[in-house]
N, CA, C and O of each residue as an XYZ file, in Angstrom:
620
protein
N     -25.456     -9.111     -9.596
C     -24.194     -8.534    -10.070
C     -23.276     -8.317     -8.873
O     -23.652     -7.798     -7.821
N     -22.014     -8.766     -9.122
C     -21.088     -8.591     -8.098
C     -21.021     -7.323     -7.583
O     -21.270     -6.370     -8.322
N     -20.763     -7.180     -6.582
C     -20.208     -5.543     -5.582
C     -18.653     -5.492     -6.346
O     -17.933     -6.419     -6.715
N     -18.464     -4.025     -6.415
C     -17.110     -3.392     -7.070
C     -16.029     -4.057     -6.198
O     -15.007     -4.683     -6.481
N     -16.844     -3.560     -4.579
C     -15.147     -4.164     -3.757
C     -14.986     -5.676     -4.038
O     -13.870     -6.179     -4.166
N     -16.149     -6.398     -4.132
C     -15.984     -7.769     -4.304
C     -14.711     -7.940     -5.439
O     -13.727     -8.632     -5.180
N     -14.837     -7.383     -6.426
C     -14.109     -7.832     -7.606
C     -12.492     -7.730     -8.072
O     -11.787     -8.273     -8.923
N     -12.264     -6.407     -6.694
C     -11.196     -6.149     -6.542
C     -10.727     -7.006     -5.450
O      -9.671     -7.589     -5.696
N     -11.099     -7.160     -4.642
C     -10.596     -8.580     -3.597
C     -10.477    -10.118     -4.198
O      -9.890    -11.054     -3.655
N     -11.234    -10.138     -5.544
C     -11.089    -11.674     -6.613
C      -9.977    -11.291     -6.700
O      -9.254    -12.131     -6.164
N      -9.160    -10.111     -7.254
C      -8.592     -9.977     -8.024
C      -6.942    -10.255     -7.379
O      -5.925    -10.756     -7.859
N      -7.299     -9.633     -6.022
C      -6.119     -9.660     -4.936
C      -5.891    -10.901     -4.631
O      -4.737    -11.278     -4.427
N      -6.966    -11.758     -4.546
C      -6.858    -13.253     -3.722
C      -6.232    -14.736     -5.337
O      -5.589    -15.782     -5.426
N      -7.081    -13.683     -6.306
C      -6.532    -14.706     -7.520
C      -4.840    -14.258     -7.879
O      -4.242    -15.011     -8.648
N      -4.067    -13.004     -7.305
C      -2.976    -12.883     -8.027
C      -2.075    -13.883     -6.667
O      -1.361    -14.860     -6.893
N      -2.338    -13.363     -5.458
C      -1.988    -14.402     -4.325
C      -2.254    -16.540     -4.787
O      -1.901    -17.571     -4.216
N      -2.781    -16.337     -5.653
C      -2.914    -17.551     -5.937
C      -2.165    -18.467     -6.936
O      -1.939    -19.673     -7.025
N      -1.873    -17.308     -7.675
C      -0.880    -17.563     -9.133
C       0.386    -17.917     -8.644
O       1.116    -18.893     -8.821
N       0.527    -16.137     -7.510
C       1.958    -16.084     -6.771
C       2.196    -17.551     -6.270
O       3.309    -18.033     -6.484
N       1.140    -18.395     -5.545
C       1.399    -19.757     -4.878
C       1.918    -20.939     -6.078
O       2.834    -21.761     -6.031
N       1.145    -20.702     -6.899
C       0.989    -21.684     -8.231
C       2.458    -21.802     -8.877
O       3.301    -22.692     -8.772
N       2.461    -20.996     -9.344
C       4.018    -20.425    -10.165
C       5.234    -19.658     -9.884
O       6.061    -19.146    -10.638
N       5.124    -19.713     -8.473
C       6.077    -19.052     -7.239
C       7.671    -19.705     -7.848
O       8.594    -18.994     -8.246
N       7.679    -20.896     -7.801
C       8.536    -21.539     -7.652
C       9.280    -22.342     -9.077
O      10.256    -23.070     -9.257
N       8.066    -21.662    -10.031
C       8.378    -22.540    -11.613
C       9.276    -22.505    -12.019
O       9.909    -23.531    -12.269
N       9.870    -20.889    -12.343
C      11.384    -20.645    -12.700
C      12.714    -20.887    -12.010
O      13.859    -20.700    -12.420
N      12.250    -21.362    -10.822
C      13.287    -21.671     -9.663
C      14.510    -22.559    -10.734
O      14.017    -23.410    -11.475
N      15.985    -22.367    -10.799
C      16.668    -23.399    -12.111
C      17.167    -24.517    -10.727
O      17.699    -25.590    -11.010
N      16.959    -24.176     -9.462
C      17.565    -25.214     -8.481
C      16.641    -26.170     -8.227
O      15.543    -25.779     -8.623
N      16.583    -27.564     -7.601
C      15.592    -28.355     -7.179
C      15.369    -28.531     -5.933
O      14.644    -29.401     -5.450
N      16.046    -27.632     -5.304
C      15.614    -27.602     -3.279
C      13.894    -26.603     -3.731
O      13.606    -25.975     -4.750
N      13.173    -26.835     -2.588
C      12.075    -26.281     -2.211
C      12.375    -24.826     -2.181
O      13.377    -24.301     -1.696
N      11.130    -24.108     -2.905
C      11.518    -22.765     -3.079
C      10.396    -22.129     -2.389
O       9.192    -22.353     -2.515
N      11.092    -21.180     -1.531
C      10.385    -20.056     -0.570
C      10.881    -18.786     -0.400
O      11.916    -18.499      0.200
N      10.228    -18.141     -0.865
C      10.630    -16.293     -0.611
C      10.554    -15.826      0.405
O       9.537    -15.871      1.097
N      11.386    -15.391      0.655
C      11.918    -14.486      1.996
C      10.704    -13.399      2.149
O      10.159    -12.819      1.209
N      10.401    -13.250      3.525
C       8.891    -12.074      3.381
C       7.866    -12.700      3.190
O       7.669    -13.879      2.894
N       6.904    -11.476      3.455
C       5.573    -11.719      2.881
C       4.869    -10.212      2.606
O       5.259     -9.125      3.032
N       4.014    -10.427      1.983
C       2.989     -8.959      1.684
C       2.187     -8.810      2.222
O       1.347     -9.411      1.552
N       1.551     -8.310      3.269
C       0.581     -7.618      4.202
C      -1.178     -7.472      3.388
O      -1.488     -6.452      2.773
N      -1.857     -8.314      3.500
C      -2.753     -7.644      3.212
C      -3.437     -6.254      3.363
O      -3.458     -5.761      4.490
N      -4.123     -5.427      2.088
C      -4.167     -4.257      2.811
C      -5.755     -3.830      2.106
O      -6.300     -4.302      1.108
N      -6.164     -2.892      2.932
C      -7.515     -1.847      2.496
C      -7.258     -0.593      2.249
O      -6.404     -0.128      3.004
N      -7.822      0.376      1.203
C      -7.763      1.331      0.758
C      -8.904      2.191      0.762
O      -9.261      2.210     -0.416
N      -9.602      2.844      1.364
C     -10.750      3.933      1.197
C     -10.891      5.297      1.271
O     -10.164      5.737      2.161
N     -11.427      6.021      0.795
C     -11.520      7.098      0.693
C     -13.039      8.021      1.555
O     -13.968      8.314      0.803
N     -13.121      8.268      2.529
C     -14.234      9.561      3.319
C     -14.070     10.898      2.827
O     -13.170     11.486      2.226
N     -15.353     11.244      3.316
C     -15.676     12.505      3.242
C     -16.152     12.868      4.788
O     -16.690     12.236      5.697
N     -15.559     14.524      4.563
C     -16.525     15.136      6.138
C     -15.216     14.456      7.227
O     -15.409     13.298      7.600
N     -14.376     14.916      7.545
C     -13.194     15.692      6.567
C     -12.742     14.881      5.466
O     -12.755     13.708      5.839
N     -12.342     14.986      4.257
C     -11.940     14.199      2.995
C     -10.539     13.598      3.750
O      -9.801     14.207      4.524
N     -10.438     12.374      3.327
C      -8.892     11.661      4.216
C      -9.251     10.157      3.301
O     -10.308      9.751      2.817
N      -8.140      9.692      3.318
C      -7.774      8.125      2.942
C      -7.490      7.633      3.935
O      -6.975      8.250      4.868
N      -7.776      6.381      3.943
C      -7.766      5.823      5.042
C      -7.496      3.863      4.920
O      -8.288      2.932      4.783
N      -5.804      3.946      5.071
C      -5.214      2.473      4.988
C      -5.546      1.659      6.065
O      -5.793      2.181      7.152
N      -5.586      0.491      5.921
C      -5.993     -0.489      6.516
C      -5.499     -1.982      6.396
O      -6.117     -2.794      5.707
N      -4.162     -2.362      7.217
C      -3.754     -3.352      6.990
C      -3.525     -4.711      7.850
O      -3.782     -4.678      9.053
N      -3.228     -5.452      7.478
C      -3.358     -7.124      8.779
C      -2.319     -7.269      9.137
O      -1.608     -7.165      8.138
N      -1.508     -7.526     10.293
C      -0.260     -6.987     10.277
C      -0.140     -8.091     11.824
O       0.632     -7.889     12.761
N      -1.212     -9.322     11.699
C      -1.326    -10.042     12.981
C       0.196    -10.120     13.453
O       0.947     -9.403     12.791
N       0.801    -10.873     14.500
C       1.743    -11.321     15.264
C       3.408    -10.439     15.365
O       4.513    -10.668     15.856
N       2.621     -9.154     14.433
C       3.716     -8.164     14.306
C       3.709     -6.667     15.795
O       2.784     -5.991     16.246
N       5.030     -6.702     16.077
C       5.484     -6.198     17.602
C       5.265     -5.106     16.639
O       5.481     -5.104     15.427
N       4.599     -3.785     17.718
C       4.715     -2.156     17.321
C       5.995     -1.598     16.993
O       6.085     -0.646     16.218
N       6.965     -2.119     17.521
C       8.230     -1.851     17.556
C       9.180     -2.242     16.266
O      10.383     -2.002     16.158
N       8.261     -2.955     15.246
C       8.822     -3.913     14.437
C       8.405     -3.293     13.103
O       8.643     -3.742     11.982
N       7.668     -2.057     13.461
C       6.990     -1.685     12.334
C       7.336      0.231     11.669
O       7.468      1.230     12.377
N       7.382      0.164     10.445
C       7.519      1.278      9.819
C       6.483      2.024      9.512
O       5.375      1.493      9.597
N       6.586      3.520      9.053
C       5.569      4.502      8.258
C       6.203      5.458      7.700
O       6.428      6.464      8.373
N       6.597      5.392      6.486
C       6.451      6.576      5.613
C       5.706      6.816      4.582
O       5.098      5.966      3.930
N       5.730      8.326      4.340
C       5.159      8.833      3.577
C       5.846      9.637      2.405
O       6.604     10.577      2.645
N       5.564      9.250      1.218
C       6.271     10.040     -0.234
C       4.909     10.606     -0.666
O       3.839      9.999     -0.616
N       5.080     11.666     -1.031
C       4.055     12.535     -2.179
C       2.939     11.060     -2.222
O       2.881     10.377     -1.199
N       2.341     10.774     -3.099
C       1.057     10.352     -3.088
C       1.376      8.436     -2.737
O       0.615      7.569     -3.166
N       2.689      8.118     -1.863
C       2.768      6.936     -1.520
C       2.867      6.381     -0.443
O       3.819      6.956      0.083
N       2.337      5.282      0.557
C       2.464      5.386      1.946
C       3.077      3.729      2.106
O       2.542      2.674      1.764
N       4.396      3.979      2.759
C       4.849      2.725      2.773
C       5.073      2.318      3.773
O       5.810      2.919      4.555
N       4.327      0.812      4.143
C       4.538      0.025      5.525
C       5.375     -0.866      5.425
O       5.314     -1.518      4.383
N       6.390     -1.217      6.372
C       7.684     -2.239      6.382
C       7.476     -2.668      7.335
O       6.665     -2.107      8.072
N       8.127     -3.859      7.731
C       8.719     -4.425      9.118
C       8.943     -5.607      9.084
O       9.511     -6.167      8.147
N       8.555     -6.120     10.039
C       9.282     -7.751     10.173
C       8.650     -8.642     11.115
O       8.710     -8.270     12.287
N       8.185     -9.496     10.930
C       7.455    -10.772     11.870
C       8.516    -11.925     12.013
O       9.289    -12.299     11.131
N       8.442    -12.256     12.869
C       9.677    -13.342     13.452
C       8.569    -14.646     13.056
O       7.488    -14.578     12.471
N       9.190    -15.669     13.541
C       8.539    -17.020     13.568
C       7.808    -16.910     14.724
O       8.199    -16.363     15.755
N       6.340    -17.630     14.479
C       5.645    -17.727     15.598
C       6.162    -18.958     16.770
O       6.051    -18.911     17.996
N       6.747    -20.033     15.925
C       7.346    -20.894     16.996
C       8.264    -21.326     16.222
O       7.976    -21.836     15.139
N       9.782    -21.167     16.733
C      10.932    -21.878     16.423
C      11.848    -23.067     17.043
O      13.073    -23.144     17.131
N      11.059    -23.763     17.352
C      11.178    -25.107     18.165
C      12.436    -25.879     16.869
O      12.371    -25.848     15.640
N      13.401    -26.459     17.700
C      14.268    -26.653     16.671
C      14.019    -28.357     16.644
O      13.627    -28.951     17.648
N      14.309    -29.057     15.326
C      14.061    -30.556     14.827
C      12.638    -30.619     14.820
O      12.062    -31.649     15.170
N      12.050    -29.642     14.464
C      10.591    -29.317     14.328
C      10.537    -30.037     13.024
O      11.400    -29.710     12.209
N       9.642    -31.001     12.658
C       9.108    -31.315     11.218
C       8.064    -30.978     10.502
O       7.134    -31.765     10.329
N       8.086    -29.759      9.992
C       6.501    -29.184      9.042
C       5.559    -29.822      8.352
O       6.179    -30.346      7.427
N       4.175    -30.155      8.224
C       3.382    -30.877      7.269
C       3.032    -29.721      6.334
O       3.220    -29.759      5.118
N       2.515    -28.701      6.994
C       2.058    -27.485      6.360
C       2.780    -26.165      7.367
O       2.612    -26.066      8.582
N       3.644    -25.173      6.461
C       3.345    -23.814      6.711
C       2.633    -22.725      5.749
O       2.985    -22.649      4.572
N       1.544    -21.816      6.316
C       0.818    -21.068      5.605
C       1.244    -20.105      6.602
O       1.276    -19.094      5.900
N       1.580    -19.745      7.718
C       2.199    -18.080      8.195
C       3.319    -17.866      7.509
O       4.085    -18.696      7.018
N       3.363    -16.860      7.505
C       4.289    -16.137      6.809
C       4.971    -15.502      7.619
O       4.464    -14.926      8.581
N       6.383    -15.501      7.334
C       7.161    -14.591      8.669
C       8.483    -13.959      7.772
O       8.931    -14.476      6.749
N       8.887    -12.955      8.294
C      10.166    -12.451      7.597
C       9.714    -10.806      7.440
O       8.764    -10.160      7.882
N      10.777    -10.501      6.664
C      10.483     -8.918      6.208
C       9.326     -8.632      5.158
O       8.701     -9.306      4.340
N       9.339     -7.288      5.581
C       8.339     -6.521      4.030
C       8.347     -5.453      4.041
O       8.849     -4.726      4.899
N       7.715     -5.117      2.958
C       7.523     -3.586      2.503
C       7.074     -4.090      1.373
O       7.393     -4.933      0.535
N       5.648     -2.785      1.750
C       4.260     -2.768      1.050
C       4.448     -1.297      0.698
O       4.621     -0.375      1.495
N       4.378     -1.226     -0.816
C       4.039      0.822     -1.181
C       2.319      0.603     -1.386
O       1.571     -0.272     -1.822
N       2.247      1.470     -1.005
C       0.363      1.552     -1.105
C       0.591      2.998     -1.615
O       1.284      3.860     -1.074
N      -0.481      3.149     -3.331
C      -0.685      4.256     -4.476
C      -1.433      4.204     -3.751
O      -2.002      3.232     -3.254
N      -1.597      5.904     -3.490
C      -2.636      6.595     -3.096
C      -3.329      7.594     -4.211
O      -2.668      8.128     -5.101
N      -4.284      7.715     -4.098
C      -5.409      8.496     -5.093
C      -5.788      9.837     -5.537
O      -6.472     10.319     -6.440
N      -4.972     10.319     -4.405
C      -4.730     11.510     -3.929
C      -3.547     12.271     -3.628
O      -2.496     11.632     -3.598
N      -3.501     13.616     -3.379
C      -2.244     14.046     -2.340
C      -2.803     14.083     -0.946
O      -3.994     14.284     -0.710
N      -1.721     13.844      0.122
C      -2.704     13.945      1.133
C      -1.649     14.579      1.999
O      -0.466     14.562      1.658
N      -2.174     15.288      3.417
C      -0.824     15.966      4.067
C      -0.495     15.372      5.531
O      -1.081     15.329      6.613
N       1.288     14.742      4.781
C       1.788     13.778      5.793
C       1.824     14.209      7.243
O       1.850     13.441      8.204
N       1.824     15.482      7.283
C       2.649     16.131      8.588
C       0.957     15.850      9.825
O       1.046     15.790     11.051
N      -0.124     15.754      9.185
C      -1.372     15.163      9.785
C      -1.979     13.851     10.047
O      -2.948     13.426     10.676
N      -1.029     13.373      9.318
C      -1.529     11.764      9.406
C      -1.481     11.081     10.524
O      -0.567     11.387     11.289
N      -2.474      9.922     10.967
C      -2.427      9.772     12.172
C      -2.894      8.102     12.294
O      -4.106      7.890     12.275
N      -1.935      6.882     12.422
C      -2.213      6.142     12.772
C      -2.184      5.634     13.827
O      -1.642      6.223     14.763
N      -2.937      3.999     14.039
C      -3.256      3.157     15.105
C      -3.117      1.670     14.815
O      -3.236      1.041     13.763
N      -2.873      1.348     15.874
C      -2.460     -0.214     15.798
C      -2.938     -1.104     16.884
O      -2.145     -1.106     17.825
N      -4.265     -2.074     17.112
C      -4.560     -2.499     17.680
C      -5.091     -4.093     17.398
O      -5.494     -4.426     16.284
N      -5.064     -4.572     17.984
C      -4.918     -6.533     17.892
C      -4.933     -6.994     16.555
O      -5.812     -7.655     16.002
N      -3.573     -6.458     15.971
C      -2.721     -6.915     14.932
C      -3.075     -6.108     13.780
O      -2.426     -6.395     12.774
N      -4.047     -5.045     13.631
C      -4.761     -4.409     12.669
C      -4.176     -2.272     12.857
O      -4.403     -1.281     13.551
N      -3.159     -2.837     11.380
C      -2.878     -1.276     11.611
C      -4.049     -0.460     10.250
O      -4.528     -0.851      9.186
N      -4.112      0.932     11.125
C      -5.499      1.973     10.563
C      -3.947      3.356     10.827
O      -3.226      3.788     11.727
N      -4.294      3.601      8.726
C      -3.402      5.337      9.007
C      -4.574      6.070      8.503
O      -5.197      5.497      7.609
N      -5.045      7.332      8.930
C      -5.633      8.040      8.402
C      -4.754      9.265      7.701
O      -3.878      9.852      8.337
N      -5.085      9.594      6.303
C      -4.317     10.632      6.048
C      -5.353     11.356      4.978
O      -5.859     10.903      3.951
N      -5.502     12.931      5.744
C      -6.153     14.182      5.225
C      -5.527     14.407      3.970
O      -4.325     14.421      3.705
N      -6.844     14.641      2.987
C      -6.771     14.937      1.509
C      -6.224     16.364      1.840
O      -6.501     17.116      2.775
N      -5.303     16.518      0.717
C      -5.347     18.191      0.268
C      -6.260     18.392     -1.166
O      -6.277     17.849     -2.270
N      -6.765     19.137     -0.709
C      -7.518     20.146     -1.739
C      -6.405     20.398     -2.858
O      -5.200     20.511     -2.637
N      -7.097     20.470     -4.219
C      -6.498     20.610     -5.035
C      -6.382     22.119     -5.307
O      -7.535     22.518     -5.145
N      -5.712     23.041     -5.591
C      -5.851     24.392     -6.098
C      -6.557     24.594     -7.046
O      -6.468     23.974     -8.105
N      -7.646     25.808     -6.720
C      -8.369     26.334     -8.313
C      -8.269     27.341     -8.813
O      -9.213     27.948     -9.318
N      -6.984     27.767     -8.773
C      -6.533     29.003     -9.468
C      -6.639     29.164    -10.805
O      -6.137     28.375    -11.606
N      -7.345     30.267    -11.153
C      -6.804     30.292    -12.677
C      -6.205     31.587    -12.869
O      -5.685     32.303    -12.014
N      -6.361     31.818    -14.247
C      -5.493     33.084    -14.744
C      -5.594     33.718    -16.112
O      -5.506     33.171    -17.211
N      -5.728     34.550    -15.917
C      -6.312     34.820    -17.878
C      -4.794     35.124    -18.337
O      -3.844     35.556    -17.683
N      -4.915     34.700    -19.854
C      -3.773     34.233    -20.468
C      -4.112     35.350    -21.683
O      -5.119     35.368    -22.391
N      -2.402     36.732    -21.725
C      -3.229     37.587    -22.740
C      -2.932     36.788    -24.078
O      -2.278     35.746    -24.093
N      -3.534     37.443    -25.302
C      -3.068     36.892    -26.561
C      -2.784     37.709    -27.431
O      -3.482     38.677    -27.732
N      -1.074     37.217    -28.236
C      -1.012     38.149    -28.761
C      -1.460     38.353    -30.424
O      -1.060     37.394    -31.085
N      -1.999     39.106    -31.023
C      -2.466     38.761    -32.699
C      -0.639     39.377    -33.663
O       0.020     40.409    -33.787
N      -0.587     38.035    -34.066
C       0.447     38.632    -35.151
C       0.617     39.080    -36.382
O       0.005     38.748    -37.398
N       1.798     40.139    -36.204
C       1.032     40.785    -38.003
C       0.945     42.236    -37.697
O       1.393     43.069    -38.485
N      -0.002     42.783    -35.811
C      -0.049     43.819    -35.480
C       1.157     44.151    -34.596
O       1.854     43.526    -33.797
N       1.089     45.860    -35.254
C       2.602     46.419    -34.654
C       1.520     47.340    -33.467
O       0.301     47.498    -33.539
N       2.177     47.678    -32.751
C       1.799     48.474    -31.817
C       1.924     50.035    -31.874
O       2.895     50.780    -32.005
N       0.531     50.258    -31.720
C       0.261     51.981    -32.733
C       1.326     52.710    -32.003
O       1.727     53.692    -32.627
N       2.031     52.461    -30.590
C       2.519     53.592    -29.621
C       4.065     53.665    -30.448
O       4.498     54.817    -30.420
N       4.811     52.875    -31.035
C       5.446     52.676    -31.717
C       5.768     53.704    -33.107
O       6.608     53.369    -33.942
């Protein structure tokens, strides 16, 4: 029986595949059709001991300088921009498979987690954010009730 993560990575690599397949179907022009950007592959996990999420994305030939991080309530969004790896001009292509241009990736998070702690890294092309779960509140509260019908004897 397949592994869980396995099935979710079919799932990532088969929609990347469609995207290739039928990218271009609705195109109503007949020049070669290519989208501006690309989408970052990414990882999502969750630790314990301290509880934190922890993103994980491929982000090869992209300058530190080129790159974004924010954070919304339970969303963490990476942007930026990869240039061409070589722009040699009267260049004739057989195949391009890099991808270069802008992006922005929202990554749902599972959790709330608290931005003002978060702490990423970026090393040979592989960015890592860690961001600390908040605890959920377990407050409760007794709720009085009132019976209707009764008047109040002080009355």
């Amino acid at each position: 029986m397949p592994q869980r993560d396995d099935i979710f990575a079919n799932f990532e690599r088969m929609r990347r595949e469609m995207d290739e397949l039928f990218g271009g179907v609705f195109d109503r022009s007949l020049a070669p059709h290519r989208r501006a950007g690309f989408t970052p592959r990414v990882d999502v996990s969750y630790v314990g001991d301290p509880p934190r999420a922890i993103v994980t994305a491929e982000l090869a030939g992209i300058e530190i300088e080129q790159l974004d991080l924010e954070i919304r309530g339970r969303e963490l969004i990476i942007s930026g921009s990869r240039g061409a790896l070589d722009e040699a001009q009267g260049r004739v292509y057989q195949q391009i498979e890099i991808e270069h241009g802008p992006f922005r990736r929202t990554i749902q998070l599972g959790a709330d987690v608290a931005a003002d702690q978060a702490k990423a890294t970026y090393d040979d092309g592989v960015l890592r954010v860690e961001l600390p779960l908040i605890e959920p509140e377990q407050k409760s509260r007794s709720v009085p009730i009132d019976v209707r019908g009764k008047t109040d004897p002080g009355q």
